[in-house]
PDB file of N, CA, C and O in Angstrom, chain B, residues numbered from 101:
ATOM      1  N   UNK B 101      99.484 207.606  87.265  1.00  0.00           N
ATOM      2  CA  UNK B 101      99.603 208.125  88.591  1.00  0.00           C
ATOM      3  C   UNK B 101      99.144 207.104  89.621  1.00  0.00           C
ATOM      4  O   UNK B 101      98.952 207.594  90.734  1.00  0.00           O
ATOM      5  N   UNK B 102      98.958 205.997  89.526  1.00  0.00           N
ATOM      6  CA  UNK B 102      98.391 204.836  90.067  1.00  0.00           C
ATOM      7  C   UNK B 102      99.075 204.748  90.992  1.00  0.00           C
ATOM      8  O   UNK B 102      98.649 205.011  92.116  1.00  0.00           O
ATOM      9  N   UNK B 103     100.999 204.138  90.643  1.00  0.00           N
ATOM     10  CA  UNK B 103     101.767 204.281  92.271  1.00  0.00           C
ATOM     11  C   UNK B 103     101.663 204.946  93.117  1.00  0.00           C
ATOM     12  O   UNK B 103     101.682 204.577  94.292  1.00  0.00           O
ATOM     13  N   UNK B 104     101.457 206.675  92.528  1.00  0.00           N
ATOM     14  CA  UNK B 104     101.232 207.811  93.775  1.00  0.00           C
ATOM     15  C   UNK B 104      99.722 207.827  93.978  1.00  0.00           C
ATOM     16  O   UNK B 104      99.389 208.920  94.435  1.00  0.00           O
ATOM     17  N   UNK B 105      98.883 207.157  93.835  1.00  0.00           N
ATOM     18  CA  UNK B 105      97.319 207.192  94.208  1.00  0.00           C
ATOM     19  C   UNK B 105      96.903 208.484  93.944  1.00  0.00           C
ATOM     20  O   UNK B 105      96.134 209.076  94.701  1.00  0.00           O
ATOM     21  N   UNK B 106      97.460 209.088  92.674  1.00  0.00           N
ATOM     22  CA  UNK B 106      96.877 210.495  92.324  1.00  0.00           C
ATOM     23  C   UNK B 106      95.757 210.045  90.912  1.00  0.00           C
ATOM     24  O   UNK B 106      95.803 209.130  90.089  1.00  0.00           O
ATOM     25  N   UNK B 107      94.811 211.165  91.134  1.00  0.00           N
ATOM     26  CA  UNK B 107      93.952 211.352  89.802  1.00  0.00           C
ATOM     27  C   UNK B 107      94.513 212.284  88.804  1.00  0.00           C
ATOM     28  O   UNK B 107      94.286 212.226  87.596  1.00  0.00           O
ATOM     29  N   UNK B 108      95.366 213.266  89.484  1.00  0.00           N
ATOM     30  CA  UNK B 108      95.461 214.478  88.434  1.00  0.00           C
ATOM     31  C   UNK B 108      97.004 214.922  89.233  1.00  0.00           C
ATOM     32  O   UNK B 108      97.052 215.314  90.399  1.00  0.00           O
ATOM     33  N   UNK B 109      98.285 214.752  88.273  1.00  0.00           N
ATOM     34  CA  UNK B 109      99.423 215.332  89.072  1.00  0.00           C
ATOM     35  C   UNK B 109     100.221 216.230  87.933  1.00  0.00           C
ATOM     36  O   UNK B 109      99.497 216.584  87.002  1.00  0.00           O
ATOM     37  N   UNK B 110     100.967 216.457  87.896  1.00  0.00           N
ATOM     38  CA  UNK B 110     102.369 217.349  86.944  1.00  0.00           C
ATOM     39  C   UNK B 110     103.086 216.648  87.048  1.00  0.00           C
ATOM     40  O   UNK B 110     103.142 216.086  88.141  1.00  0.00           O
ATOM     41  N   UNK B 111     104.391 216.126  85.622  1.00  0.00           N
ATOM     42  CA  UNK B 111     105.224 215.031  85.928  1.00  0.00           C
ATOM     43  C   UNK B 111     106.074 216.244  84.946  1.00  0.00           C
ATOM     44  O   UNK B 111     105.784 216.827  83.901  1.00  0.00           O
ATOM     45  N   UNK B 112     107.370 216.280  85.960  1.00  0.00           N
ATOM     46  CA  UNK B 112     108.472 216.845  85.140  1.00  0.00           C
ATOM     47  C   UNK B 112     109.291 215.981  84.490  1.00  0.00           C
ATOM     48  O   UNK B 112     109.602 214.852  84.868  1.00  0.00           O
ATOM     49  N   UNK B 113     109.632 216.542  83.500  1.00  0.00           N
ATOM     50  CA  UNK B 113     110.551 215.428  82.522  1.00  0.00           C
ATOM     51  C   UNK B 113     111.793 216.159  81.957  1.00  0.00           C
ATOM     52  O   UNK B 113     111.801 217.215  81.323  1.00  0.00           O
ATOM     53  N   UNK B 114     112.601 215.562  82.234  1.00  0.00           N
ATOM     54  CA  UNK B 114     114.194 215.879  81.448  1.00  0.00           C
ATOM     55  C   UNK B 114     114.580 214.820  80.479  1.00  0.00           C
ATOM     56  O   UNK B 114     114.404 213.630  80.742  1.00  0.00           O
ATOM     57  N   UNK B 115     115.259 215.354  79.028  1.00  0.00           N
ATOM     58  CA  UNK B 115     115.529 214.302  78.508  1.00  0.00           C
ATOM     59  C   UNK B 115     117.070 214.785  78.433  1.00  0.00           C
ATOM     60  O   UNK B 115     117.529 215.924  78.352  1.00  0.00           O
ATOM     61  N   UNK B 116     117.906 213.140  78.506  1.00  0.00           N
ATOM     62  CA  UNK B 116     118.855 213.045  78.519  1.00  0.00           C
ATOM     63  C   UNK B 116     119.661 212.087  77.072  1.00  0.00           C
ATOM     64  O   UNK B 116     119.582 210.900  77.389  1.00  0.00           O
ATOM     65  N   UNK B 117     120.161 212.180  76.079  1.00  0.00           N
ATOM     66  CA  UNK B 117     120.353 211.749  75.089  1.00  0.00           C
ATOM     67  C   UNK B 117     120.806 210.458  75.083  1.00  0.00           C
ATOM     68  O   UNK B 117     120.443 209.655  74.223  1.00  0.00           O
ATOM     69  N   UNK B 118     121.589 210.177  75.992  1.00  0.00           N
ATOM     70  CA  UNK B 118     121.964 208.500  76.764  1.00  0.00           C
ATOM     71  C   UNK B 118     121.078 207.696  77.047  1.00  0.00           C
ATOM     72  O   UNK B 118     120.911 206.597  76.518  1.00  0.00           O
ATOM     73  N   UNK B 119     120.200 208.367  78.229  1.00  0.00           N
ATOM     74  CA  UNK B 119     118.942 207.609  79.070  1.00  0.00           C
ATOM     75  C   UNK B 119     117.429 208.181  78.419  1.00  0.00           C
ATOM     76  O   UNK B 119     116.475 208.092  79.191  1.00  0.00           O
ATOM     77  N   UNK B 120     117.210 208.660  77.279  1.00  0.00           N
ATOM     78  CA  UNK B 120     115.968 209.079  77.250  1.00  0.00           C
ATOM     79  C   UNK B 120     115.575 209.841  78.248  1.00  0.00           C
ATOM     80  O   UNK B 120     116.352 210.422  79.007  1.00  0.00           O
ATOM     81  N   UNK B 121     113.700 209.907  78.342  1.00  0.00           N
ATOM     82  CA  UNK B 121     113.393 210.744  79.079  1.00  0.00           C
ATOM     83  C   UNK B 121     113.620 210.058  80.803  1.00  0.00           C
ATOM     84  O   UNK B 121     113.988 208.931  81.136  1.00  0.00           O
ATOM     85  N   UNK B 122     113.288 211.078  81.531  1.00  0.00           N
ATOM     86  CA  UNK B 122     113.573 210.260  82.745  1.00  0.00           C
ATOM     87  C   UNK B 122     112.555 211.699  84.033  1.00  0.00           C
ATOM     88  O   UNK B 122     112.768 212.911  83.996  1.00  0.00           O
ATOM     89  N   UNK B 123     111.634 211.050  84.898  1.00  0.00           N
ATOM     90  CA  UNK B 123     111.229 211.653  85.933  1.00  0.00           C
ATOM     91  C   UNK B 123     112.023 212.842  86.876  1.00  0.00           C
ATOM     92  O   UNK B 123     112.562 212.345  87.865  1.00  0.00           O
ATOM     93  N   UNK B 124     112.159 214.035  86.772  1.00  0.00           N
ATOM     94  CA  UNK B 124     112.132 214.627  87.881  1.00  0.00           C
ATOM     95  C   UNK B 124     111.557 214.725  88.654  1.00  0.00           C
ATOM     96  O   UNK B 124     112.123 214.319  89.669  1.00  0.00           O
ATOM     97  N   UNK B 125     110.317 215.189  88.865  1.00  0.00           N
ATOM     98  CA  UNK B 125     109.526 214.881  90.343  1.00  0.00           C
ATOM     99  C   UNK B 125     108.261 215.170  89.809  1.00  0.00           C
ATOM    100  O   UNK B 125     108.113 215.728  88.722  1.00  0.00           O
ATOM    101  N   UNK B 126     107.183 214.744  90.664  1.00  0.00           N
ATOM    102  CA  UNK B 126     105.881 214.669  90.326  1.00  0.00           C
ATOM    103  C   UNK B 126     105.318 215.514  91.227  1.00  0.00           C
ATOM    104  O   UNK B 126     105.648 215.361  92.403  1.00  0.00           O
ATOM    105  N   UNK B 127     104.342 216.596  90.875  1.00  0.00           N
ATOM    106  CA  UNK B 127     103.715 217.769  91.593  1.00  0.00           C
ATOM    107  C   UNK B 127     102.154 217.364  91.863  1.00  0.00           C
ATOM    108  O   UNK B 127     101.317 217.398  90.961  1.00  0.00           O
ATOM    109  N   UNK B 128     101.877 217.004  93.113  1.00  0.00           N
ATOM    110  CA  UNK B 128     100.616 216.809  93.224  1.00  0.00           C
ATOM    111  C   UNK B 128      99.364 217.824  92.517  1.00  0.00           C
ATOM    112  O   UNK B 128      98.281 217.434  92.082  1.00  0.00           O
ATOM    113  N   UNK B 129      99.851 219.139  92.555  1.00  0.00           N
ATOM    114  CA  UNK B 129      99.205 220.362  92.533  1.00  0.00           C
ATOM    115  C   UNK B 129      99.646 221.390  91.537  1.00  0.00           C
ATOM    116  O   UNK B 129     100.016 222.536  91.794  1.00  0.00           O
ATOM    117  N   UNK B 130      99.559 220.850  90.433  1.00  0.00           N
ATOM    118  CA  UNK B 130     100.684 221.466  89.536  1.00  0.00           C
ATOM    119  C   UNK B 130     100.419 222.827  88.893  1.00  0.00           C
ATOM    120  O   UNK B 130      99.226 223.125  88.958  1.00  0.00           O
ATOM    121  N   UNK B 131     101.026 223.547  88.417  1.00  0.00           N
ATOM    122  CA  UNK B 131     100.459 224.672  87.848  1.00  0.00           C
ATOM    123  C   UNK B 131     100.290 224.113  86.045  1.00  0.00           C
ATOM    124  O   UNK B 131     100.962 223.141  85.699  1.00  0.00           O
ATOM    125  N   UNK B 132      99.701 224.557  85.388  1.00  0.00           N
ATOM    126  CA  UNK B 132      99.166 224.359  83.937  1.00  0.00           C
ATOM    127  C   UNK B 132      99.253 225.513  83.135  1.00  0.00           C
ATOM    128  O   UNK B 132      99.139 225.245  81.939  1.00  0.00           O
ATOM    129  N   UNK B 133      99.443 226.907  83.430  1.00  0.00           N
ATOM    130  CA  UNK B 133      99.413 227.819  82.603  1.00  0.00           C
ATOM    131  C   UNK B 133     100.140 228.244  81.171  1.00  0.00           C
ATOM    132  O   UNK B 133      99.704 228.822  80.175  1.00  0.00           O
ATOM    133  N   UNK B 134     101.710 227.588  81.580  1.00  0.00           N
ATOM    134  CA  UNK B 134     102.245 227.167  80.509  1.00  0.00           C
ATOM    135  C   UNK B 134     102.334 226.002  79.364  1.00  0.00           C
ATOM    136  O   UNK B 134     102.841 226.046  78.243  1.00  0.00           O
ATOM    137  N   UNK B 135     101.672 224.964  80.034  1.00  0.00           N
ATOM    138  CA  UNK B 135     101.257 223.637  78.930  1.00  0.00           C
ATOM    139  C   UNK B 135      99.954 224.334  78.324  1.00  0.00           C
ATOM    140  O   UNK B 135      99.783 224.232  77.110  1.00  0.00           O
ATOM    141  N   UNK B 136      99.191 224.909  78.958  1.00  0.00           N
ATOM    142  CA  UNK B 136      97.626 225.665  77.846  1.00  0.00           C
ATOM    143  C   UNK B 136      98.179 226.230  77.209  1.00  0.00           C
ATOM    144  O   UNK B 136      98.308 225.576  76.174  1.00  0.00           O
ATOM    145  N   UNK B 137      98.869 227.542  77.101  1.00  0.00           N
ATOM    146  CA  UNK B 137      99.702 228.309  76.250  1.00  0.00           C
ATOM    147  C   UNK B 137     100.127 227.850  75.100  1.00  0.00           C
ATOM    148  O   UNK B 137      99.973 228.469  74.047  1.00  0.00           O
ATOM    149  N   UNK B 138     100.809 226.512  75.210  1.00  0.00           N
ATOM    150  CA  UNK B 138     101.928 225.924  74.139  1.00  0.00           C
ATOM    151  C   UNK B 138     100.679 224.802  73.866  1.00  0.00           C
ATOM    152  O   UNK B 138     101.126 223.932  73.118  1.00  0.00           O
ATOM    153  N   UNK B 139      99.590 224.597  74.141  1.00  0.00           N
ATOM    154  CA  UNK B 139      98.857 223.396  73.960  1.00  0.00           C
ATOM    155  C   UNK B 139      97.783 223.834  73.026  1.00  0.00           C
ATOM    156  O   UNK B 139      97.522 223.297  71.950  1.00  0.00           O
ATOM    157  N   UNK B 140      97.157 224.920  73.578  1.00  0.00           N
ATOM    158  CA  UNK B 140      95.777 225.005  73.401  1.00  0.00           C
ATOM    159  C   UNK B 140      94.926 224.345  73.833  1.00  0.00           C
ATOM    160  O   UNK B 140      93.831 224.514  73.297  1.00  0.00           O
ATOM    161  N   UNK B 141      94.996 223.415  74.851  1.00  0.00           N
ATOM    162  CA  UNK B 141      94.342 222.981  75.151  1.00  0.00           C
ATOM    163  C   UNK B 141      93.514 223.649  76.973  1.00  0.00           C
ATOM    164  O   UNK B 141      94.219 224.212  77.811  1.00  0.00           O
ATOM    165  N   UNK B 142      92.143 223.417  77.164  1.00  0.00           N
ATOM    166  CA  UNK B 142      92.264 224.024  78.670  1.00  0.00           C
ATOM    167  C   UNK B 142      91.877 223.081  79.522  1.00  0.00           C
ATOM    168  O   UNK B 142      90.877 222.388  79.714  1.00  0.00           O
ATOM    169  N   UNK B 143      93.070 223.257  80.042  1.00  0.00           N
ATOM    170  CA  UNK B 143      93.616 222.280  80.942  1.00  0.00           C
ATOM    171  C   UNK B 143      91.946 222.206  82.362  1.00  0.00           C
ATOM    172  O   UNK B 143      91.137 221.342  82.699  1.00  0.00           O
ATOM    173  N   UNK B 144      92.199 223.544  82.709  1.00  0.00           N
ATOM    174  CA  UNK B 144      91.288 223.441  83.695  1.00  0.00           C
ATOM    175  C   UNK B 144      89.690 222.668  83.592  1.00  0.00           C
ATOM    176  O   UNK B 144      89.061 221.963  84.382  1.00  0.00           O
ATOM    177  N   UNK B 145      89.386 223.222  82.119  1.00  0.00           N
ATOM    178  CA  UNK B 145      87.843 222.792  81.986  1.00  0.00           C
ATOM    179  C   UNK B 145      87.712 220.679  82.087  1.00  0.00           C
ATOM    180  O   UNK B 145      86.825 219.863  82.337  1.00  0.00           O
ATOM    181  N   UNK B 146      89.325 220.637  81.680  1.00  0.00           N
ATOM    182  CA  UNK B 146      89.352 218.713  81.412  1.00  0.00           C
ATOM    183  C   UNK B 146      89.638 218.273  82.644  1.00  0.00           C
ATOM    184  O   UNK B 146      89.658 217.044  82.705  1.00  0.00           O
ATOM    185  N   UNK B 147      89.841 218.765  83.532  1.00  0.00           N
ATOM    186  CA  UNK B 147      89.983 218.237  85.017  1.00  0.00           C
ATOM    187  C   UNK B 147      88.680 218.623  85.713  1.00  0.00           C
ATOM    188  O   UNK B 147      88.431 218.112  86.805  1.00  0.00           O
ATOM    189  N   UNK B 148      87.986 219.333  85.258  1.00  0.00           N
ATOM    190  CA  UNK B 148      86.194 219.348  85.961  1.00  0.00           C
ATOM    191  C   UNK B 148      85.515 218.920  85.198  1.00  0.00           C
ATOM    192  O   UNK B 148      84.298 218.931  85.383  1.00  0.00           O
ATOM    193  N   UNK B 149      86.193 218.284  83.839  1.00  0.00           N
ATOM    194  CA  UNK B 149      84.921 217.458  83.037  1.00  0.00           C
ATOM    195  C   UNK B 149      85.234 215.827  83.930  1.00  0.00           C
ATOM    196  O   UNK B 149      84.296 215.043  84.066  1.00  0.00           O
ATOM    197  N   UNK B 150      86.581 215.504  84.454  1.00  0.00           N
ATOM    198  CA  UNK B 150      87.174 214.630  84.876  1.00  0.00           C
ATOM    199  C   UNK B 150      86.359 214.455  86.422  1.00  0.00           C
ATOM    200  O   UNK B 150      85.964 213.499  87.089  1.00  0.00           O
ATOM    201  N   UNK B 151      86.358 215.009  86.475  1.00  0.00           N
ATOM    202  CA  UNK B 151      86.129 214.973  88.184  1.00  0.00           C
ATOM    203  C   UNK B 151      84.516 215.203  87.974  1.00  0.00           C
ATOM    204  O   UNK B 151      84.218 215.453  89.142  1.00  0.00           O
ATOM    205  N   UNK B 152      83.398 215.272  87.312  1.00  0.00           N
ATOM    206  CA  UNK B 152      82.448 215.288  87.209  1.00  0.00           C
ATOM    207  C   UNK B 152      81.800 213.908  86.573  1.00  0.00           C
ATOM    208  O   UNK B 152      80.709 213.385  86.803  1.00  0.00           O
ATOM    209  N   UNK B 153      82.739 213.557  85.797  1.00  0.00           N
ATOM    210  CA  UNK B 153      82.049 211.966  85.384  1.00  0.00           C
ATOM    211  C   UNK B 153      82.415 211.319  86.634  1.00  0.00           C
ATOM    212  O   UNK B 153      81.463 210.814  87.229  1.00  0.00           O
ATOM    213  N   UNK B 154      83.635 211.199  87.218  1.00  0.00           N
ATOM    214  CA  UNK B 154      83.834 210.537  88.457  1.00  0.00           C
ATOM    215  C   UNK B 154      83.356 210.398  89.310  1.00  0.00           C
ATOM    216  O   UNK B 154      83.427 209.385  90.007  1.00  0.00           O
ATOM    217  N   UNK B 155      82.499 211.702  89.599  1.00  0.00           N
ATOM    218  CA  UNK B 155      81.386 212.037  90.698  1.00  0.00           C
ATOM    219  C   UNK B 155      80.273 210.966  90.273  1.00  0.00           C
ATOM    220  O   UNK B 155      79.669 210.208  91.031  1.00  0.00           O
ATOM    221  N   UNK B 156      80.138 211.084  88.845  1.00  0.00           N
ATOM    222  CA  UNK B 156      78.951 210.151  88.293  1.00  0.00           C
ATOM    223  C   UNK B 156      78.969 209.269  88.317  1.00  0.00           C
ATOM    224  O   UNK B 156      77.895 208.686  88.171  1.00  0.00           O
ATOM    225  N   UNK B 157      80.293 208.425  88.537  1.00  0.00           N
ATOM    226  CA  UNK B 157      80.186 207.174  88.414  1.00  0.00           C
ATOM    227  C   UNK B 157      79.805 206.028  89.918  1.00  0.00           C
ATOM    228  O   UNK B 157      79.708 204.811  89.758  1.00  0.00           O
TER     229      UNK B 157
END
């Protein structure tokens, strides 16, 4: 997220069988409810563990 000077964004992705994957648009503010779901992972707690070392540093 370096070009867009983001810490934390949503990157949509389409794959196309020709071109591989390829960017649809990038969501500053993204919603996560469905990547936790299919992940298991929680999303929310790793973006305030993120933003808390950052604070620390």
């Amino acid at each position: 997220m370096k070009a867009l000077d983001l810490d934390y964004a949503g990157v949509d992705l389409l794959h196309n069988d020709e071109r591989g994957y390829m960017i649809n648009e990038v969501n500053a503010i993204p919603e996560f409810k469905g990547l936790m779901s299919v992940s298991g992972v929680n999303i929310a707690r790793r973006i305030v563990e993120y933003v808390i070392n950052t604070a620390k540093r």
